[in-house]
N, C-alpha and C positions, 0 to 999 in steps of 0.2 A: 434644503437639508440643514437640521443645525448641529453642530457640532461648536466644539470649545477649545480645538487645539488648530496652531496654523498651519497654514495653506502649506508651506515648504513641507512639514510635519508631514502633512496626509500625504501630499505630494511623494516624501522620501517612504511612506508605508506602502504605499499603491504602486509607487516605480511608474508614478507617470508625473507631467511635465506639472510644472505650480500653474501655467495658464489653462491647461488644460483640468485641471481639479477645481480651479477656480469655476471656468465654464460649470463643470457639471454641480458644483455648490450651490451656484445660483442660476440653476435649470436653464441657460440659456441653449441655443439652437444647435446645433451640428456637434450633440452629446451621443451618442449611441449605447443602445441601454445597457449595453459588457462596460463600458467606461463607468458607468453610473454606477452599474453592482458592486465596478472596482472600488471606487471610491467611498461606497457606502460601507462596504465590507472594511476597508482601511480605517474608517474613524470608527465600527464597534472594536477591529483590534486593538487600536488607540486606548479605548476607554478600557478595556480588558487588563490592560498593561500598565495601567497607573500606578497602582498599585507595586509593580515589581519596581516602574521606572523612580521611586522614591528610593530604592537601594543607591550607595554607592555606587561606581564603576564607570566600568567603560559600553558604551552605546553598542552593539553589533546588532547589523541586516540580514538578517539570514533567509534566505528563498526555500522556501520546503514546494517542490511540482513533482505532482503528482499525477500519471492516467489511472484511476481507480474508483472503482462505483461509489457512489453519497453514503453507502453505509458505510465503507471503511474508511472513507476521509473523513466523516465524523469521529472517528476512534482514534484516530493518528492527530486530530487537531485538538481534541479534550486530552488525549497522554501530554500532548506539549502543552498545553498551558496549564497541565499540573503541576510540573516538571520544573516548568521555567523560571517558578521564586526560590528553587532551592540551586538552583546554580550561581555561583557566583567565580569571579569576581565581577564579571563584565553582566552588563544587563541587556537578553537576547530581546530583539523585536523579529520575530517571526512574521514574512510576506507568505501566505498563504497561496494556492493557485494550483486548485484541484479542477481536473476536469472528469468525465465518463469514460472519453477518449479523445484521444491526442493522436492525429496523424505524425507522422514523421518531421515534415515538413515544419506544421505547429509547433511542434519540441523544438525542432531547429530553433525558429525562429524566437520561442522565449528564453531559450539559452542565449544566442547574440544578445537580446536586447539586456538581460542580464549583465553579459560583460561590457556591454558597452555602458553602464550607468554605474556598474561594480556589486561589489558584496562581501561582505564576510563569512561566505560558506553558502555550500547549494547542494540539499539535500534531495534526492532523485528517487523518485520509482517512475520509469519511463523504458520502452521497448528497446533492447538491445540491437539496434540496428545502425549499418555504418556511419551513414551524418548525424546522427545524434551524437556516434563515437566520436568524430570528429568534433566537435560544439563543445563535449566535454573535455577534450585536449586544450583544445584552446581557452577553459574555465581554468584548468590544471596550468597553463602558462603562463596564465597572467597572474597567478601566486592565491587562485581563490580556491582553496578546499571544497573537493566533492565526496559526499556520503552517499554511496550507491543503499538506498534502503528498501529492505526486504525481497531487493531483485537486483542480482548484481549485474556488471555491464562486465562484458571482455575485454581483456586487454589489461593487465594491470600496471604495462606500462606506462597509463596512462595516468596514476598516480591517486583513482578514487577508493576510496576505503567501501568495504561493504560491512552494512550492523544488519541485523536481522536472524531470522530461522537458519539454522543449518537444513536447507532445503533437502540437500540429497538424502540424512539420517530421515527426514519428516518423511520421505517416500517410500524408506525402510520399514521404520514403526509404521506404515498404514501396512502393506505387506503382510508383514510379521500378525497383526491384530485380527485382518481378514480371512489370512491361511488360519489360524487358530480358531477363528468362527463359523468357517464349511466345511462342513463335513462330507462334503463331497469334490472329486479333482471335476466332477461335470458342472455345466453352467457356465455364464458369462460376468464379467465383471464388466461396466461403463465407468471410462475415465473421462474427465472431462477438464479441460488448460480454456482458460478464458482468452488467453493470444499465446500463440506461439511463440512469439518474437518475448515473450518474458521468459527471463532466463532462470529468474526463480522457479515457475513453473515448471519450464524443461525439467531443471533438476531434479523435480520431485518424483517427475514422472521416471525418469533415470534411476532413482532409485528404488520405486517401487517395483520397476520391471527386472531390473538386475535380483532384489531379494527374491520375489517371486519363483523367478528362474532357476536360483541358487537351489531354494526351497524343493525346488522339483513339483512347483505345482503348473497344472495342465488345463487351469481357467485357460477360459476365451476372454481376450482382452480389445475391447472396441475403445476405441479413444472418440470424442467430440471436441472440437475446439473451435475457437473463432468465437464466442459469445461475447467476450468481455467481461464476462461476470454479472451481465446485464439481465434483466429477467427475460422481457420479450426476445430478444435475439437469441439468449441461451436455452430459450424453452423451442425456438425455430429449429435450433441444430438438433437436439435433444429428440424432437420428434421424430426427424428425416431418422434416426436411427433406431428408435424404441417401437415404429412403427414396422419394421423389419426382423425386428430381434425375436428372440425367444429367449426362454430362460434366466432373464437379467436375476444373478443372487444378490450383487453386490455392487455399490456405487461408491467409487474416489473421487471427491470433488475437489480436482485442484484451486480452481478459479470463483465458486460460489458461484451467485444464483439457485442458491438450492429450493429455497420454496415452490419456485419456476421448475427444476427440474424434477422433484417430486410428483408435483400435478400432474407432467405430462406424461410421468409411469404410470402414474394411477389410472390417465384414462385410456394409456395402450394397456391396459391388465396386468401391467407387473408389478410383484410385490418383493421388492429387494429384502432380505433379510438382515444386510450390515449397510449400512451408509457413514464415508466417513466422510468429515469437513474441515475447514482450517478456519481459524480464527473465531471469537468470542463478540462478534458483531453481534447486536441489535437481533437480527432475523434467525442467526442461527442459534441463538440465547432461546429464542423463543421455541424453534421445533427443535433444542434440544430436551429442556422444560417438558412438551409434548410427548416425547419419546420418538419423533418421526426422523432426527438422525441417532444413530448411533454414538460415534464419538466427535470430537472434536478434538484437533492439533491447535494446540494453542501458545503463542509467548506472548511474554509480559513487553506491551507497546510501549508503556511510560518508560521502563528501562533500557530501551531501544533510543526513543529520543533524548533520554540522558545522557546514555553513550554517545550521542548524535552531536549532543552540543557540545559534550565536555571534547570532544575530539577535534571539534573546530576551535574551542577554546585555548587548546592545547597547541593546536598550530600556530595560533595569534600569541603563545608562550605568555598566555596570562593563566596558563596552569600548569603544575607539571606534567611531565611529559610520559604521563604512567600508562599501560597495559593493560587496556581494557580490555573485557571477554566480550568480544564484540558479537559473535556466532553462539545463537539461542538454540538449544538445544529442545526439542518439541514436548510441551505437556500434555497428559494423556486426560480432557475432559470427561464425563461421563452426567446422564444425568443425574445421578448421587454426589456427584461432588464441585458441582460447579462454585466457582469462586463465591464468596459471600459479596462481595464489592460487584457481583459481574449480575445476581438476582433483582 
């Protein structure tokens, strides 16, 4: 592999040992091909970053882990390295370390190894559950700033900042959009949360069932979850339900996998009349284009990971110490007005 910056270098970008990066630089034996990726992945960020690392400042590591499907960690990792030359004083080197899904356990375990080698901030979309909770206490202890993003974790004791969607208003306006779109209280709506254990998600759902409710409407509400947001898994659940249903009008897609769950209406014979979705990803740019969803809930990512950093910058007191509006309130997509930058 060649590369043009040193061992320590890749070593301190990868968060793994200099003899072990050296191994995998020159292909020798007992490399395992996640080490390799690691490492290959660490020197294009390298090169990525040259560019910023010619600013002034001060150096920060920052861990951005994420469980979230390839379409939205491509979105969340191009908002951050738009982002990243216009922040200053200090110059961010973001460790990336996106997976599909992350057991518990795996969360766990990249958090320890985190504090055990350190950081200057650890930016999180990971499932709310208890030893993750715990992993994060102990990131919060040892004086390293946590960004819970776009899914918050409980406990605020714990000292992590949440940036992202105001979830529970996003499951309002989807509500609000849908009751205005049927014109009938008969029929079923399909919701569908990619994991449970996201707390983002709960919320959305939270709030789409309380407005609902308020509203006085008399939808049937079938929920799916467990998918992940994955296609094949979210098209498994999808069916176990659509093959049972009748009358689907309308689809809330908290979690994505929409193209996935489209098909498998299609070939149980339903034809939803509203489909909503969240985010301005790749796939959903596309069937929104199409006209095959309806809306999109969208915020602005870049301005998320700017909040993101300025907030870690902020705790390292190489900024001041201002007020950001950290909770995005949901834009309403359509296919007439989709962003010019998003075509």
């Amino acid at each position: 592999m060649t590369h043009r910056f040193p061992i320590k270098e890749i070593a301190l970008q990868a968060g793994l040992s200099t003899a072990t990066v050296d191994r995998a630089l020159n292909k020798r034996a007992n490399v395992s091909p996640q080490t390799s990726t690691r490492v290959k992945t660490a020197v294009e960020e390298l090169m990525g970053q040259e560019r910023q690392l010619s600013a002034m400042g001060r150096r920060m590591f920052i861990d951005i882990v994420m469980e979230t499907p390839t379409r939205f960690s491509r979105e969340v990792k191009s908002a951050s390295e738009i982002v990243l030359p216009t922040i200053g004083p200090a110059v961010f080197r973001p460790r990336f370390l996106f997976s599909e899904t992350l057991e518990e356990t795996e969360t766990v375990a990249i958090l320890k190894r985190i504090a055990k080698r350190g950081s200057h901030g650890v930016c999180l979309k990971v499932r709310d559950l208890p030893k993750v909770r715990e992993a994060i206490f102990k990131l919060t202890q040892k004086g390293i700033p946590v960004i819970a993003l776009f899914s918050d974790i409980s406990g605020q004791q714990m000292g992590q900042t949440y940036i992202g969607l105001n979830n529970i208003n996003a499951g309002r306006t989807a509500a609000f959009l849908l009751d205005k779109a049927l014109d009938t209280d008969r029929g079923t709506i399909l919701t569908t949360k990619g994991q449970i254990s996201f707390t983002g998600e709960s919320d959305r759902e939270k709030g789409f069932k309380d407005a609902l409710l308020k509203r006085g409407s008399k939808l049937k509400i079938i929920d799916v979850s467990g998918g992940g947001g994955l296609p094949n898994q979210t098209a498994k659940h999808v069916r176990e339900i659509a093959t049972n249903s009748k009358n689907i009008k309308a689809v809330y897609s908290m979690g994505g996998g929409n193209k996935a769950i489209l098909k498998i209406l299609h070939e149980c014979g339903h034809k939803p009349s509203i489909f909503i979705a969240h985010d301005l990803d790749e796939e959903n740019r596309v069937l929104l284009e199409q006209r095959d969803i309806t809306y999109v809930l969208h915020h602005d990512l870049q301005n998320d990971m700017r909040n993101a950093f300025l907030t870690i910058a902020a705790h390292h007191k190489l900024t001041p110490d201002i007020n950001l509006n950290c909770l995005a309130e949901p834009q309403i997509i359509t296919p007439e007005n989709i962003p010019t930058e998003y075509k």
